[in-house]
N, C-alpha and C positions, 0 to 999 in steps of 0.2 A: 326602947330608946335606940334610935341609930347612934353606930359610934362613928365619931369625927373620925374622916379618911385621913386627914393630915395627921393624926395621932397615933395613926397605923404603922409600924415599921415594915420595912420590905424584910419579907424571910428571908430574901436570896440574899440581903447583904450582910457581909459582916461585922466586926467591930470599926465602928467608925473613927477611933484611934489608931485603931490599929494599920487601915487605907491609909490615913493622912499622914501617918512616921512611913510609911511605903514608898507612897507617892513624894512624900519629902525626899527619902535617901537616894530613889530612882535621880528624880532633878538635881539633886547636889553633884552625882555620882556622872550623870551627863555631864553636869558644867564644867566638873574638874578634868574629865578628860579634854572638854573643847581647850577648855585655860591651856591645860598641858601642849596639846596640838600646836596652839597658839604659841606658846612660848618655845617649843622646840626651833620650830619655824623663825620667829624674830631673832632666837640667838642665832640661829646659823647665816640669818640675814646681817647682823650685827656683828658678826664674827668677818664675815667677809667686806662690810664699813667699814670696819678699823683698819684691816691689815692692808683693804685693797684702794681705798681712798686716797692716802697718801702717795701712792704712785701716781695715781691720772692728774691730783689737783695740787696747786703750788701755792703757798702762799703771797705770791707776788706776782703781777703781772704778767700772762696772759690769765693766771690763777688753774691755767689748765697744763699736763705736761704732753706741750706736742707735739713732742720728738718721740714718745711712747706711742701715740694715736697716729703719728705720720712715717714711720719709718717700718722698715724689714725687718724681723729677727736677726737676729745675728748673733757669733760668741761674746761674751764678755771676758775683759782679761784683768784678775788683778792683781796689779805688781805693790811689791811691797816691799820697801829699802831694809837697811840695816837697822833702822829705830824703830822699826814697826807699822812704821804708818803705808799706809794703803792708799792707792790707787787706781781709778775702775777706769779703763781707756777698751776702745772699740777693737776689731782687730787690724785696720791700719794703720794705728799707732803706737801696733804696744813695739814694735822694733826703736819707735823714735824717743820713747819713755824713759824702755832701758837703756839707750846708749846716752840719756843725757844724765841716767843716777850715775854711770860708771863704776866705779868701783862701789859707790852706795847701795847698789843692784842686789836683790836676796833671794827672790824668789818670785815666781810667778804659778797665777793659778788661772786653768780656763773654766768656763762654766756654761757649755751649752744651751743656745737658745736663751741665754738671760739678759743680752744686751739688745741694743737697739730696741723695736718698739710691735706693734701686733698688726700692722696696717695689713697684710699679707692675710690673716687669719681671719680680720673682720672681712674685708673682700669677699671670701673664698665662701666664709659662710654664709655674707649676703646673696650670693650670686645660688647658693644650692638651696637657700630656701626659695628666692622667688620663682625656682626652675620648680621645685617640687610643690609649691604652693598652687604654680599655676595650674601644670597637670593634675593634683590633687582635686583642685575645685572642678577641672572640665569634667573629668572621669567621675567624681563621686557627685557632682549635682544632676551629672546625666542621669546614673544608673539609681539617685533616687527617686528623680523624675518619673522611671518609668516603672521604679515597685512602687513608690506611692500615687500613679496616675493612669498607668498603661495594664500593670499586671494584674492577671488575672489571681485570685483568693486560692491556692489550692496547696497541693503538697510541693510542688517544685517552687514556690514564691517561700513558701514556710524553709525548705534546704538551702535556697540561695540566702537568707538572713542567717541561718544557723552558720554557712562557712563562712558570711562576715563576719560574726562574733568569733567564730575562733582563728578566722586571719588576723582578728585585733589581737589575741593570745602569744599570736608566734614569739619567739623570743628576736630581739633586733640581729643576733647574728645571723639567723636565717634567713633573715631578707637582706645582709651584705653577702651572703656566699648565692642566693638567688639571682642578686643587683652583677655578680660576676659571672656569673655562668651566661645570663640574660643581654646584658647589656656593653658587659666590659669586652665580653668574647661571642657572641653570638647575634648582634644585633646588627640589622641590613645599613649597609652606607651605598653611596653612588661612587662610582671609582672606575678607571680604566685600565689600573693596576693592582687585582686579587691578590690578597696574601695568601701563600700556600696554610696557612690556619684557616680559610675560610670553608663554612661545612656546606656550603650551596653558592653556587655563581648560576644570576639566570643573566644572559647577556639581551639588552635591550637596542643593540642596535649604534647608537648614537653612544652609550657609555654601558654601565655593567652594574647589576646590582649583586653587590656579593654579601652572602651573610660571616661577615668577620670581626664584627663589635665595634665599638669605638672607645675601646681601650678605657685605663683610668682618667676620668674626665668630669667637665661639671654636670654634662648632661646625665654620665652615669649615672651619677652619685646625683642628682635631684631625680631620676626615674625613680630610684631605689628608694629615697625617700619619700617620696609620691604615692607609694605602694604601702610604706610602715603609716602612713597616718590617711590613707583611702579610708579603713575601717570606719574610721572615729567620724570624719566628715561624711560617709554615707549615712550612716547612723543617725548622726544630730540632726544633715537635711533632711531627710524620710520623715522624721518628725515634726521638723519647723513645716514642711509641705501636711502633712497630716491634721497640726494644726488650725490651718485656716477653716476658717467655718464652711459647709458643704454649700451653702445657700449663697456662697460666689460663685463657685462653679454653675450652678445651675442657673442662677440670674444671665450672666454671661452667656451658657450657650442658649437658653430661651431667645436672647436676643440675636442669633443665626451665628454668634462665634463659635468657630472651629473646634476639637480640645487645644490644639496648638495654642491659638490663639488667648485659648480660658485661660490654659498654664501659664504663657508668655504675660498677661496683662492683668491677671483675675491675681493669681496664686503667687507667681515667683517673687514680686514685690512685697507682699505680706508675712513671705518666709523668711527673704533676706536678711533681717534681724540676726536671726537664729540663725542663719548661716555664718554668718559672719562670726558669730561667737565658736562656731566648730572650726571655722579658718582660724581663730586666736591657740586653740587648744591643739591645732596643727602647727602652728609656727613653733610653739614651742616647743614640740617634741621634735620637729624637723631639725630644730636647730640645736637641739642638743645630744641628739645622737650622736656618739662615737662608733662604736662597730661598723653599721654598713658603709659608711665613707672609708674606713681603715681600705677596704677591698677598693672600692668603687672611685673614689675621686680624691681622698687626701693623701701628702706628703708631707713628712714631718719637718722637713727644711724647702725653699724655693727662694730664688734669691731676684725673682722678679715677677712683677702683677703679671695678671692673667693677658691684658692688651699689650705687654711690653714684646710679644712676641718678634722673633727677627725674622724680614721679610726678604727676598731678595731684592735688593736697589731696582728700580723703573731707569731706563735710558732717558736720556737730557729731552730729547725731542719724543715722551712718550704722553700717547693723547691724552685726556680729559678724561675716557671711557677707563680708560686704564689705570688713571688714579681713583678713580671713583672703584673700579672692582677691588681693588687693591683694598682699599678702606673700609669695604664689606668683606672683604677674606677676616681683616685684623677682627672686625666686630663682630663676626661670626664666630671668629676661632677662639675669641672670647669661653665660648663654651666647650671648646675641644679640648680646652689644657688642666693639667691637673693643678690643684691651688692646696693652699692650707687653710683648716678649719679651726678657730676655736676651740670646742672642744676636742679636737686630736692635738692641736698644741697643750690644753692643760693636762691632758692625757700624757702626751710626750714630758714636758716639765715634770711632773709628779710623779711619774713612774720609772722612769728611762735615764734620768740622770739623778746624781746622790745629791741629796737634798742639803739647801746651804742656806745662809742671809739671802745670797742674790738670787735664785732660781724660787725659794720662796717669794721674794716680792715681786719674781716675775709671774709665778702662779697665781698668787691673790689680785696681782692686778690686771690681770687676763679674767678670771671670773668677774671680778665686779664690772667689766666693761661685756663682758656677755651676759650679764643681768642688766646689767642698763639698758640694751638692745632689743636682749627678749622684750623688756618689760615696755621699751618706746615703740616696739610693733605692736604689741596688744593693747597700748590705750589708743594707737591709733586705728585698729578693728574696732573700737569700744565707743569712740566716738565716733567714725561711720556708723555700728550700729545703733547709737542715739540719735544721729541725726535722720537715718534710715525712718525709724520710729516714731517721728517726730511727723515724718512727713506720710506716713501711712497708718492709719489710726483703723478700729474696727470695733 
């Protein structure tokens, strides 16, 4: 008599109670960590809801506060009479406060960086991520362009991926003491007047290229970040390029296109997706670095925008050409001036001054307005790249 196979147990396995309380405690034992993960994350998120919401939003009309959103930092001063009560005045008022308590007058407290509002720091930080955003994508969607398209399979393609991975390792202070050595102090400008710090002057004739940096600045300080999140966007493009199926490439060039041409019309539109998602995971670290800007481009106080620069006055009868250069200096120079950042202000607040009521809610309400921002640049990568997607299908 054959015996039924179905009746046959497998040798190799073992108790089959014993698998299913296994594979049960394995799954519980995952899910409680994700829960945990999860929770950790929404309290820290909801920690910073509470504390930090009630600075930017008001309950009455405009319902937003936007003297916080539109204004400079500044000291806060608060005076506070003989009964106790308190007083929060900016600092060109606190003289007119106390000479009207008079003798009610008791005491007075200052509080660094807690008055006025963060317009200075949002600025500063928009301005060095879209600097470093921008160089980020040229430099890293070239160089994966050419290991996922151009390079050849061997041991120097295998070295150049292994020092991306471990430029992604560096720790961030070493790409702001890099971003000064490089950039702040060593980097070529055009100029007719060399600083004696410069370590090369080649003279060109008509002006002078001297290698003398361009100081603490926006450009710096988006180079340097450019550089801390190159890794991560070479990486995710190499792959998004990787991705596409081989059989566009070849369809394409069968048809007499160039590689140029394969890359540009076959591949880069297929990948953009996925790039776009390494740009979101760029923004975010660009903009929340503190160290390499500490060197590179931020000041902890600045008591006016980056275009507020002072020019010297144009004469009454000075032409058209002249106000127009004039106008490109300011929006140029734009990038030459050092700003404040976000996180070096909550850095500054939270470490550098003693902690009170006022510099706490000037801290919480600085994070949650840089989480707000992070988080409106990446649904805006998020929805280009659905609409990306949407319109390139495979």
């Amino acid at each position: 008599m054959t015996p039924n196979p179905t009746a046959v147990g497998n040798p190799f396995a073992g108790a089959k109670n014993q698998q299913e309380r296994r594979e049960r405690i394995t799954r519980w034992l995952l899910r409680l960590v994700t829960f945990f993960i999860v929770a950790v994350t929404l309290g820290i998120l909801a920690l910073i809801a509470i504390k930090g919401s009630p600075v930017v939003f008001r309950s009455q009309w405009p319902f937003v506060n936007t003297k916080f959103l539109t204004e400079l930092p500044s000291t806060l001063h608060v005076i506070e009479d003989v009964k106790g009560n308190k007083q929060e005045v900016e600092v060109g008022h606190a003289d007119e406060v106390k000479a009207g308590l008079g003798d009610n007058f008791h005491s007075e407290t200052t509080i660094s960086y807690s008055g006025g509002g963060i317009l200075g720091p949002i600025v500063g930080t928009a301005l060095l991520v879209l600097v470093s955003i921008s160089v980020a994508l040229f430099l890293g969607v070239s160089c994966a362009i050419y290991l996922s398209e151009y390079a050849k399979h061997g041991k120097f393609l295998e070295l150049v991926r292994l020092a991306i991975l471990n430029l992604a390792g560096v720790p961030s202070v070493v790409f702001g003491l890099f971003g000064l050595g490089a950039f702040v102090l060593t980097a070529p400008v055009f100029t007719h007047m060399p600083m004696d710090r410069s370590i090369l002057i080649i003279p060109l004739g008509f002006t002078t290229l001297s290698f003398e940096g361009w100081d603490t600045c926006v450009l710096s300080g988006g180079f340097t970040l450019a550089f801390v999140i190159l890794p991560v966007i070479i990486t995710a493009s190499e792959q998004c390029l990787q991705a596409v199926p081989q059989g566009f490439r070849e369809t394409s060039m069968a048809l007499g296109a160039t590689r140029w041409q394969t890359i540009r019309y076959s591949v880069l539109p297929f990948a953009m997706p996925g790039i776009l998602t390494s740009s979101i995971l760029g923004i975010a670290r660009a903009a929340g670095e503190t160290a390499p800007i500490m060197f590179t481009a931020a000041l902890a106080f600045k008591d006016k925008l980056p275009w507020q620069k002072a020019l010297p006055p144009l004469p009454a009868d000075a032409s058209i050409f002249a106000h127009w250069e004039q106008s490109v200096s300011r929006l140029l120079g734009v990038f030459t001036e050092s700003v404040q950042a976000l996180p070096y202000h909550i850095y500054t607040i939270a470490a550098k001054i003693p902690q009170n009521e006022y510099s706490e809610r000037a801290q919480y309400g600085s994070v949650f307005v840089f989480l707000v921002l992070v988080a409106t640049l990446a649904a805006t990568s998020i929805w280009l790249r659905r609409r990306l997607r949407a319109k390139y299908r495979w």
